[in-house]
C-alpha positions as CSV (number, residue, x, y, z in Angstrom):
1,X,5.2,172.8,148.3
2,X,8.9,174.2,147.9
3,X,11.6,174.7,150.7
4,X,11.3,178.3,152.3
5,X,14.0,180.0,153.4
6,X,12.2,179.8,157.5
7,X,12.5,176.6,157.3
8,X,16.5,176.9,158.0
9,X,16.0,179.4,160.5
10,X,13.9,177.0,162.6
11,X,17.0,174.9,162.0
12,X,19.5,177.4,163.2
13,X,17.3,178.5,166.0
14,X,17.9,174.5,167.3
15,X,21.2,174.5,166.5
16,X,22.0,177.7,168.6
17,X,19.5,175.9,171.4
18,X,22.1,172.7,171.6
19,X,25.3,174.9,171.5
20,X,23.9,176.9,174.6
21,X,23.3,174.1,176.3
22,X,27.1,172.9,176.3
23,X,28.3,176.8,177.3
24,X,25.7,176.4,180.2
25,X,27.1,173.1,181.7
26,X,31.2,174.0,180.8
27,X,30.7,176.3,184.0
28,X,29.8,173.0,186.1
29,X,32.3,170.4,184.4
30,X,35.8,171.0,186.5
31,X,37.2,166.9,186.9
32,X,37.3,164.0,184.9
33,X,34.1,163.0,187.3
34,X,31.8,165.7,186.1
35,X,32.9,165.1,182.0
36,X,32.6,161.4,182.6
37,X,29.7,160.6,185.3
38,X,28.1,164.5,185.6
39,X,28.7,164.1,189.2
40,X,26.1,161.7,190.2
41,X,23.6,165.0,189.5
42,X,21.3,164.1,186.8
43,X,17.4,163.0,187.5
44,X,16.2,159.5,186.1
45,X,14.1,161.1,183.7
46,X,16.9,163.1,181.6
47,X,19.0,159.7,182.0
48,X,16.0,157.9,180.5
49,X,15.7,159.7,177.5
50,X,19.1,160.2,177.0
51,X,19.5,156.1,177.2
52,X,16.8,156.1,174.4
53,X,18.4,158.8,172.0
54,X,21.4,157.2,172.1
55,X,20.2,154.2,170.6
56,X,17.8,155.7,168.4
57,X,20.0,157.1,165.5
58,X,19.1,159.3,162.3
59,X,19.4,156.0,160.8
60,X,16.2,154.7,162.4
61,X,14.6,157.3,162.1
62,X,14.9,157.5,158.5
63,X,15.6,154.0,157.7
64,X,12.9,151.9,159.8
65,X,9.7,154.1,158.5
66,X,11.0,153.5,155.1
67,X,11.0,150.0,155.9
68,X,7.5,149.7,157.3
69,X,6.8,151.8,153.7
70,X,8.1,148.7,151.9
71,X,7.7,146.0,154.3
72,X,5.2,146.3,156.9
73,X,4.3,146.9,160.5
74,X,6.6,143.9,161.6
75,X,9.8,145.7,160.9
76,X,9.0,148.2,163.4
77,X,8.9,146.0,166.2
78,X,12.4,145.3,167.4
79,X,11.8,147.5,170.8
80,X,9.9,144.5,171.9
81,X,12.6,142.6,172.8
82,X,14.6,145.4,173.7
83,X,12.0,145.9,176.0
84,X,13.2,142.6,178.0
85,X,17.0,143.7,177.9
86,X,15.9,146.8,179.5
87,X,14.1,145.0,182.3
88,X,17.2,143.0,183.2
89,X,19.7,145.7,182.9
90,X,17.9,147.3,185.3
91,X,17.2,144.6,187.6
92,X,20.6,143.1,187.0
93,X,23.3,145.4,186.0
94,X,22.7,148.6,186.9
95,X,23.4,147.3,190.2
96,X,26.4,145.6,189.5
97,X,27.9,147.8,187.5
98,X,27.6,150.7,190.4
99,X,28.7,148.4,192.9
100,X,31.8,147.5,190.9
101,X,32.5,150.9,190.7
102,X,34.4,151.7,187.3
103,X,34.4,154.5,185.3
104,X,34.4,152.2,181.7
105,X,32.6,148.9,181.4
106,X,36.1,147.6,179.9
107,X,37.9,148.4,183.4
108,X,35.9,145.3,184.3
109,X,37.0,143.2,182.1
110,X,40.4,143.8,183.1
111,X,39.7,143.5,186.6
112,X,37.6,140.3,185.9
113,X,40.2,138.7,183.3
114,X,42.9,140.7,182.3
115,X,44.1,143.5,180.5
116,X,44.4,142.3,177.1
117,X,40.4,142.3,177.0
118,X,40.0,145.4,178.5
119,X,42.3,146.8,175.4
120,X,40.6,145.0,172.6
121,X,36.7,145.7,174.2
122,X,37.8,149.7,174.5
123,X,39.6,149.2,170.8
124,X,36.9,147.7,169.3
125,X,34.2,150.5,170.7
126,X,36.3,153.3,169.8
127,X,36.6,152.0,166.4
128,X,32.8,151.3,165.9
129,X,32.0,154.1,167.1
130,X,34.1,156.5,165.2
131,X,32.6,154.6,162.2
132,X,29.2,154.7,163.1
133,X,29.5,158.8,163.9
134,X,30.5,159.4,159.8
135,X,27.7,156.8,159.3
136,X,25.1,158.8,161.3
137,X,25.9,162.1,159.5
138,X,26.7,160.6,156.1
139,X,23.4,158.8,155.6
140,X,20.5,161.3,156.6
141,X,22.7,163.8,154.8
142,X,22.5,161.5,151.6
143,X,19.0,161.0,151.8
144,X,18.3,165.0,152.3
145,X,20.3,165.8,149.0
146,X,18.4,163.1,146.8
147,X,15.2,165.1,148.2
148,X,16.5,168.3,148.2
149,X,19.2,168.6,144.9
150,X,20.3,172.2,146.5
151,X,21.6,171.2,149.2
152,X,25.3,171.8,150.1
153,X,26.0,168.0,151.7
154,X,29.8,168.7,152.8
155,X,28.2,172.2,154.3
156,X,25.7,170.3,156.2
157,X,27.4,167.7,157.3
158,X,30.2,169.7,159.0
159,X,27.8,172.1,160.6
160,X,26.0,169.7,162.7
161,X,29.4,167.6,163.2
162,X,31.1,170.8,164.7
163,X,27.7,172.0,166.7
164,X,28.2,168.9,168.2
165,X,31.3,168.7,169.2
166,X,31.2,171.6,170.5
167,X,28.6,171.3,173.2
168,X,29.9,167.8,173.9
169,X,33.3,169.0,174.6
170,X,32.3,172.1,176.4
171,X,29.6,170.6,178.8
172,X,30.6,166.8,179.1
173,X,28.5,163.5,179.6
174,X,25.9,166.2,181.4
175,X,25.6,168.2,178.1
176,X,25.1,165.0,176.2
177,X,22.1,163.8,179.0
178,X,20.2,167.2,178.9
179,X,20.7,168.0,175.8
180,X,19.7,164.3,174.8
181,X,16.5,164.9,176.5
182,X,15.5,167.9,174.6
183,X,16.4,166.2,171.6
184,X,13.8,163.0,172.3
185,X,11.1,165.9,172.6
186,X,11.8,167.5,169.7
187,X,12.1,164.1,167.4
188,X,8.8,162.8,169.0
189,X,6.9,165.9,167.9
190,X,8.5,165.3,164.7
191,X,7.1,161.9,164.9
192,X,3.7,162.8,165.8
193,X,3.4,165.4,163.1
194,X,4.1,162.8,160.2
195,X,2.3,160.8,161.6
196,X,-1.1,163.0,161.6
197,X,-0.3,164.6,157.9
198,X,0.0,161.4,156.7
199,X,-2.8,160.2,157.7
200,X,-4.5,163.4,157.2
201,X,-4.6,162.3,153.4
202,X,-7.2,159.6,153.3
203,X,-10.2,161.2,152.9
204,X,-13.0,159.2,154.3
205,X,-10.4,159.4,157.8
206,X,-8.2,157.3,159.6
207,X,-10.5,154.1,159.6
208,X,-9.6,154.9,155.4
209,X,-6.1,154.9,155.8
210,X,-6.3,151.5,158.2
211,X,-7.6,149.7,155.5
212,X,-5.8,150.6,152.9
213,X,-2.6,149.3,155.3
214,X,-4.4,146.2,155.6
215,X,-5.0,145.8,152.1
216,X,-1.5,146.7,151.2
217,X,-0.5,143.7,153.4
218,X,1.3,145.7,155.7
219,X,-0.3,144.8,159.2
220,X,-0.2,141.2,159.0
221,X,1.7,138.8,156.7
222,X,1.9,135.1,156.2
223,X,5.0,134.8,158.7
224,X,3.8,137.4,161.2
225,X,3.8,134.6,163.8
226,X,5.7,131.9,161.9
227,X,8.1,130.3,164.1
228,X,10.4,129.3,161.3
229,X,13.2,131.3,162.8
230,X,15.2,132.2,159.4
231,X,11.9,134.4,158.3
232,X,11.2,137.6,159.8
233,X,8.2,136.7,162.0
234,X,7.5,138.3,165.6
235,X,9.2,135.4,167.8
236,X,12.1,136.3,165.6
237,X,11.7,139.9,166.2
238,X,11.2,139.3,170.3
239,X,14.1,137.0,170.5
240,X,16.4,139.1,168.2
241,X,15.4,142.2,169.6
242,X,16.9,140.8,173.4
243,X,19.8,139.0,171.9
244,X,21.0,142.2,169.6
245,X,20.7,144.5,172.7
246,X,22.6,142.3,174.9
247,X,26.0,144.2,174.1
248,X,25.2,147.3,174.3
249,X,22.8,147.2,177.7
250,X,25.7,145.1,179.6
251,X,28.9,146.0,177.4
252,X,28.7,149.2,175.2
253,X,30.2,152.6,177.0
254,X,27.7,154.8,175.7
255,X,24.7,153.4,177.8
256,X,26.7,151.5,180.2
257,X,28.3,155.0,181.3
258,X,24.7,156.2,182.1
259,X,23.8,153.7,185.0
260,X,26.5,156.0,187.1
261,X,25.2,159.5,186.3
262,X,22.3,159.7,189.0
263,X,22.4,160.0,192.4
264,X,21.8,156.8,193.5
265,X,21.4,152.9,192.3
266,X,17.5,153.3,192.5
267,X,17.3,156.8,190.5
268,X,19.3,154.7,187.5
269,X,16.7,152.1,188.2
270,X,14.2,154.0,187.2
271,X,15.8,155.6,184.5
272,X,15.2,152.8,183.0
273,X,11.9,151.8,183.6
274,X,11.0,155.1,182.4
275,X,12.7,154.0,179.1
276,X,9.9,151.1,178.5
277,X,7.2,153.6,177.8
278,X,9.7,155.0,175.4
279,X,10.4,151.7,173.9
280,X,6.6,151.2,173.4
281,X,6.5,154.6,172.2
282,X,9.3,153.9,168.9
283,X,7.1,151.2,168.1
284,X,4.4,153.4,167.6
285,X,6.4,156.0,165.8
286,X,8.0,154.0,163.4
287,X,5.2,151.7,162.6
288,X,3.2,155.4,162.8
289,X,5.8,156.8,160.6
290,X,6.1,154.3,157.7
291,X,2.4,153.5,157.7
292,X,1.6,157.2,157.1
293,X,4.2,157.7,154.4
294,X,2.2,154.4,152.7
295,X,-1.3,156.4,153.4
296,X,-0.1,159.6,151.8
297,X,1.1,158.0,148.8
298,X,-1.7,155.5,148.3
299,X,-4.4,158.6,148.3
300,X,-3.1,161.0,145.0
301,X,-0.2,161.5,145.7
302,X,2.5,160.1,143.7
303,X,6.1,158.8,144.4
304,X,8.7,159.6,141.9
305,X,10.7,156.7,141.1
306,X,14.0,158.4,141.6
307,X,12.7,158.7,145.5
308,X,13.1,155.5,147.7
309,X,14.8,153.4,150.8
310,X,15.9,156.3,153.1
311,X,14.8,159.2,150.8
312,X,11.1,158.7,151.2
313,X,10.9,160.5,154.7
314,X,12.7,163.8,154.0
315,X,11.3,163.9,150.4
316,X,7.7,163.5,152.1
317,X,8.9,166.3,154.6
318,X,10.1,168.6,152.3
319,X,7.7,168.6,149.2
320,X,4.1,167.8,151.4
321,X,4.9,169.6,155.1
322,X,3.9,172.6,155.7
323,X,6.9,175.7,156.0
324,X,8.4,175.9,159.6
325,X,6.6,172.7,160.8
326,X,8.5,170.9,158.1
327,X,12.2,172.9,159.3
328,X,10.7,171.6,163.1
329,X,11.0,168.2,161.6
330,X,14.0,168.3,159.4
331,X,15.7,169.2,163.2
332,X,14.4,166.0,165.0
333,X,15.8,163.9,162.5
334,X,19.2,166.8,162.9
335,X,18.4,165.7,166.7
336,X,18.4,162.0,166.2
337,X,22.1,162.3,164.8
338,X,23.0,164.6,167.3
339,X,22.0,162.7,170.4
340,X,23.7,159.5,168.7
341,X,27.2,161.6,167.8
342,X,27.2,163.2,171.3
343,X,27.4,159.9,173.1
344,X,29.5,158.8,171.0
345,X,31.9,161.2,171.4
346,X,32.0,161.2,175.4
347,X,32.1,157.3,175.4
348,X,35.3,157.5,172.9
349,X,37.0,160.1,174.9
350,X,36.0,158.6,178.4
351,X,37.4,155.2,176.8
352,X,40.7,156.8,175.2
353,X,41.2,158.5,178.7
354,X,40.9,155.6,181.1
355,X,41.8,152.6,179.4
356,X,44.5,154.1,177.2
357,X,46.2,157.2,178.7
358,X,45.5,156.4,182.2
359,X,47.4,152.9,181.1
360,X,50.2,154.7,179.4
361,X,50.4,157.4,181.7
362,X,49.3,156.9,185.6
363,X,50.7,159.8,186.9
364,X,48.6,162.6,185.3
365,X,46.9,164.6,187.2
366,X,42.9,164.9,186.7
367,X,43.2,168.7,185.2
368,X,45.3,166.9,182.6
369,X,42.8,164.1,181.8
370,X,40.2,166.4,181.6
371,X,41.6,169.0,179.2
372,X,43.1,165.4,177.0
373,X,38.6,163.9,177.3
374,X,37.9,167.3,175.5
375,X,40.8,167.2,173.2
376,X,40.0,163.6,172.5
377,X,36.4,164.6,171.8
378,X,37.6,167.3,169.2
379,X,40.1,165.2,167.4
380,X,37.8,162.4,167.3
381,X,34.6,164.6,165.9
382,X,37.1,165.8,163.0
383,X,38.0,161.9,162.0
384,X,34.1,161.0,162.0
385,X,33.3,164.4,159.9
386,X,36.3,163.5,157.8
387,X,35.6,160.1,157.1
388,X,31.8,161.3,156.8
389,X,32.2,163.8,153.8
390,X,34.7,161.2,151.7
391,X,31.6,158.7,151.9
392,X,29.9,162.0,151.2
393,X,32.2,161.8,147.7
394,X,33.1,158.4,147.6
395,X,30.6,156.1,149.0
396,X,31.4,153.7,151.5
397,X,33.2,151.4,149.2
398,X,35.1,148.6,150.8
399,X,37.1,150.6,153.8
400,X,33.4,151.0,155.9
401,X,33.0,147.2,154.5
402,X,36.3,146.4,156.1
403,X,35.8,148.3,159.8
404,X,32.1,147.2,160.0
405,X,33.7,143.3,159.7
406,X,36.0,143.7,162.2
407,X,34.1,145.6,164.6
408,X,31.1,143.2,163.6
409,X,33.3,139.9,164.5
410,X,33.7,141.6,167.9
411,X,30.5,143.2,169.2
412,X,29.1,139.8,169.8
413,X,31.9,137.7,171.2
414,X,32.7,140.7,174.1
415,X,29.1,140.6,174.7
416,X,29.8,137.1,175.6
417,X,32.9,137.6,177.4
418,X,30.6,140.2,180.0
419,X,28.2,137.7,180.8
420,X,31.0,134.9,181.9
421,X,33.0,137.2,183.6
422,X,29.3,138.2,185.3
423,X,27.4,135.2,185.8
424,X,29.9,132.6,186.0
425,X,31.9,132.1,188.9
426,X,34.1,129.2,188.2
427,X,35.4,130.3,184.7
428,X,38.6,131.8,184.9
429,X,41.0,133.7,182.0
430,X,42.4,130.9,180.1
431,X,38.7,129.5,179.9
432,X,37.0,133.1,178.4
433,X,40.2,133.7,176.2
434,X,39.0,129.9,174.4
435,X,35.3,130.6,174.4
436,X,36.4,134.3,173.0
437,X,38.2,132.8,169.7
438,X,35.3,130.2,169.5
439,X,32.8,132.5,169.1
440,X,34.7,135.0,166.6
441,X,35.0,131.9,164.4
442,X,31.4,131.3,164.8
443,X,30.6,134.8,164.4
444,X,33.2,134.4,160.7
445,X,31.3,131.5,159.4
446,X,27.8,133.1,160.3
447,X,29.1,136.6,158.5
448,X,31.4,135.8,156.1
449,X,33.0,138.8,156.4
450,X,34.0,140.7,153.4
451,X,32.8,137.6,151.3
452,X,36.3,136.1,153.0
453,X,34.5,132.6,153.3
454,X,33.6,132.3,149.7
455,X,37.0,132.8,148.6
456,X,38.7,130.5,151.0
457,X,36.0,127.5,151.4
458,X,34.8,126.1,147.9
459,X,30.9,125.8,147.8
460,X,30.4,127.7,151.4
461,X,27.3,128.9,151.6
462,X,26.0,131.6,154.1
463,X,23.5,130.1,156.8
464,X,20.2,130.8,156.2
465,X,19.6,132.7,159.7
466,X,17.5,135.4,160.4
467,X,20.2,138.6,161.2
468,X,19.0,139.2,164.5
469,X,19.3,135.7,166.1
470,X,23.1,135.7,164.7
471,X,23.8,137.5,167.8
472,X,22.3,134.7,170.1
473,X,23.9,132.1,168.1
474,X,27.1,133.8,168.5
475,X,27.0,134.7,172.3
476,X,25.5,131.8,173.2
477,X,28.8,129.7,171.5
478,X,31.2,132.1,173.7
479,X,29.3,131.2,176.8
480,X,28.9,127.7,176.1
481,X,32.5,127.2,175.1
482,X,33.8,128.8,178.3
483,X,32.3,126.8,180.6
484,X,33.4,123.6,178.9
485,X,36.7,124.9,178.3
486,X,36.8,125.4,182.7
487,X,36.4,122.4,183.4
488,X,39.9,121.5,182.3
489,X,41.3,125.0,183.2
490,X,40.7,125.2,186.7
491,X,38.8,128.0,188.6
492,X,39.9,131.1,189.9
493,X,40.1,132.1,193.7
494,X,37.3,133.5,196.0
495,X,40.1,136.5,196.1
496,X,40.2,137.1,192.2
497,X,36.7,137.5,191.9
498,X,35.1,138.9,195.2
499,X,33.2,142.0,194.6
500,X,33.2,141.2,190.5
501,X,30.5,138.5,190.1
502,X,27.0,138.4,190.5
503,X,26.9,136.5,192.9
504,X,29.3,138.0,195.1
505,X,28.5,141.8,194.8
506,X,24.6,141.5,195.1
507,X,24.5,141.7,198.6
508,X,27.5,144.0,198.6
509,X,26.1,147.9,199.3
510,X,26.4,150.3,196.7
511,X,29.5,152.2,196.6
């Protein structure tokens, strides 16, 4: 089946869909409160799915089906674990973080510590995340020209970059949530539909196509429920899954900015409750996803060997779906980059405006942070595009290696600065600012960043950990570290910390 021209008005037709949405909600963003926290007006439900675009990118929704292809039904399972982290955030901090009242989650960690860590957490975000925007549209783009040689990548690439930015900049946080929400519709009926043409291929049914996956190997494997924690097993996946999410559920801007976008503490409750049927729902659709792919393919249908890793979606898309369903699919996985660019884009300029300008310059006036958030969000958009079309040309080469290191070496350790400054009354900033460099060094030695290790330590090794309990590992020596390190550094004073620990904000109503 070839590509028909229909196919890319379907596309358009979405594309027009997302910019309206930002000219609709431009009219209702006048202050730095509606383009950061919509006003307080958005329902849980739109909230919800907006918390679960953000973190599903184009990347897993090419990559993780791909790996369920290759690997089986165990590499679809990291919402499980997520799953838990969702639970606590919103037992734990969704309620602390209204209550504290701040517009980034970095503001805390100056008010907690001090201003040095509110710098380098709000640094190291903005960085990641303009990274991880070129990533987002340089790697679906990628796998969409090996499937489809026609294709004009730098065109594509900087159409749905400027679509985006667009609405974003226009409409605010509250374009990003609605138009979030749509996208989760649109890339679960994408789903879905793979899912049943895949499927549709075994001819004796679905019963067929069940054991053929079983056959394959792909449901269960030897180490499905090893507990030999450097193989991929399910603890591993249960435990990793938690761990991995910890930073961006208690210190990431992009979903930590959500929990003040409702109305009230128990409408951002439930915005994330509503996100474990969603959770449970990406399991579903990425082991759905990558076991139909291995269906099709098993059944007559053949695989060229110049398709694989990330291609085998779209190429399965494009050559088997039919036309206009296959354009309706082609724009969820558009949507999944979308909804991960968008929030991007307002956590950056929300970030760049409060914990840099607002530092540098205290005396603007709101109009004047507002129009700087949407200049911020522009400017920003055309450094991700940028960077996105030279790995377009270039590959990623060793600059991405380079940012992905240092942002890497961070993630973790401010993760682990959150939960002391949260949990732990007694540690003060001299204590954190020890367990902070403790854990980057363990977070060095676990990663060997940039091969860095090899070249300084003769005969180093890297541990033999799986990836996703680095994070624990890593955390864990921050935490640890701290509260040893207090013990000689004193505490601080009920007055430094009232109304910024657990423990003393729980009772406190919400603000």
């Amino acid at each position: 089946m070839s590509w028909h021209w229909f196919n890319w008005v379907v596309i358009a037709l979405y594309f027009i869909g997302m910019f309206m949405v930002g000219v609709y909600f431009a009219r209702r963003t006048t202050s730095t409160d509606d383009y950061f926290k919509a006003g307080g007006r958005v329902p849980a439900w739109v909230t919800a799915c907006s918390i679960y675009a953000t973190a599903l990118s184009s990347i897993s929704f090419i990559a993780i089906p791909a790996s369920v292809f290759r690997g089986g039904w165990l590499l679809g399972m990291a919402p499980i674990g997520i799953i838990l982290m969702v639970l606590w955030a919103a037992l734990v901090f969704v309620p602390f973080f209204r209550r504290v009242n701040v517009t980034t989650a970095y503001e805390y960690l100056g008010k907690r510590f001090d201003n040095k860590f509110r710098i380098i957490g709000s640094l190291a975000f903005i960085l990641f995340h303009i990274i991880r925007m070129a990533v987002v549209l340089y790697l679906p783009t990628l796998a969409l020209q090996q499937a489809l040689p026609s294709l004009n990548p730098v065109v594509l690439t900087v159409g749905v970059a400027v679509f985006c930015v667009a609405y974003t900049s226009m409409g605010g946080i509250e374009a990003v949530l609605w138009s979030d929400a749509i996208q989760t519709i649109v890339l679960l009926v994408g789903a879905f539909l793979i899912i049943i043409m895949g499927f549709s291929a075994a001819p004796e049914g679905v019963g067929q196509g069940f054991k053929a996956l079983s056959d394959g190997g792909l449901i269960l494997n030897a180490d499905f429920f090893s507990f030999d924690l450097a193989k991929t097993s399910l603890w591993a996946m249960l435990i990793g899954g938690l761990v991995n999410s910890i930073y961006s559920y208690v210190g990431s801007q992009d979903i930590v900015q959500r929990y003040n976008t409702t109305k009230n503490e128990a409408e951002a409750k439930k915005s994330l409750f509503i996100n474990i049927p969603l959770l449970l729902t990406s399991i579903f659709i990425f082991v759905g996803m990558g076991s139909a792919l291995y269906v099709f393919f098993n059944f007559g249908n053949k695989l060229p060997e110049t398709i694989n890793g990330n291609a085998i979606l779209p190429y399965f898309v494009i050559k088997y779906i039919p036309t206009g369903i296959s354009g309706l699919v082609l724009a969820a996985i558009f949507a999944a980059a979308q909804s991960t660019v968008s929030s991007s884009l307002n956590s950056v300029s929300t970030c760049m405006t409060s914990d840099i300008l607002e530092q540098l310059r205290p005396d603007m006036s709101d109009k004047q942070k507002l129009n700087f958030a949407k200049g911020s969000s522009w400017v920003v958009g055309i450094i991700s595009t940028i960077l996105a079309v030279h790995f377009l040309y270039a590959g990623q080469g060793d600059m991405f290696l380079y940012f992905q290191a240092i942002t890497g070496l961070l993630g973790g350790p401010i993760a682990g600065v959150f939960l002391v400054g949260i949990f732990f009354d007694k540690v003060n900033t001299k204590a954190v600012w020890v367990g902070f460099i403790a854990s980057v060094l363990v977070a060095t030695y676990l990663g060997n960043p940039m091969g860095l290790l090899t070249k300084l330590i003769p005969g180093y090794t890297t541990p033999k950990i799986f990836e996703f309990l680095i994070s624990l590992l890593i955390i864990g020596s921050n935490v640890v570290v701290s509260l040893i390190a207090s013990l000689f550094t004193g505490k601080p004073t009920l007055e430094n910390i009232k109304g910024l620990t657990y423990s003393t904000v729980k009772n406190m109503e919400e603000r």
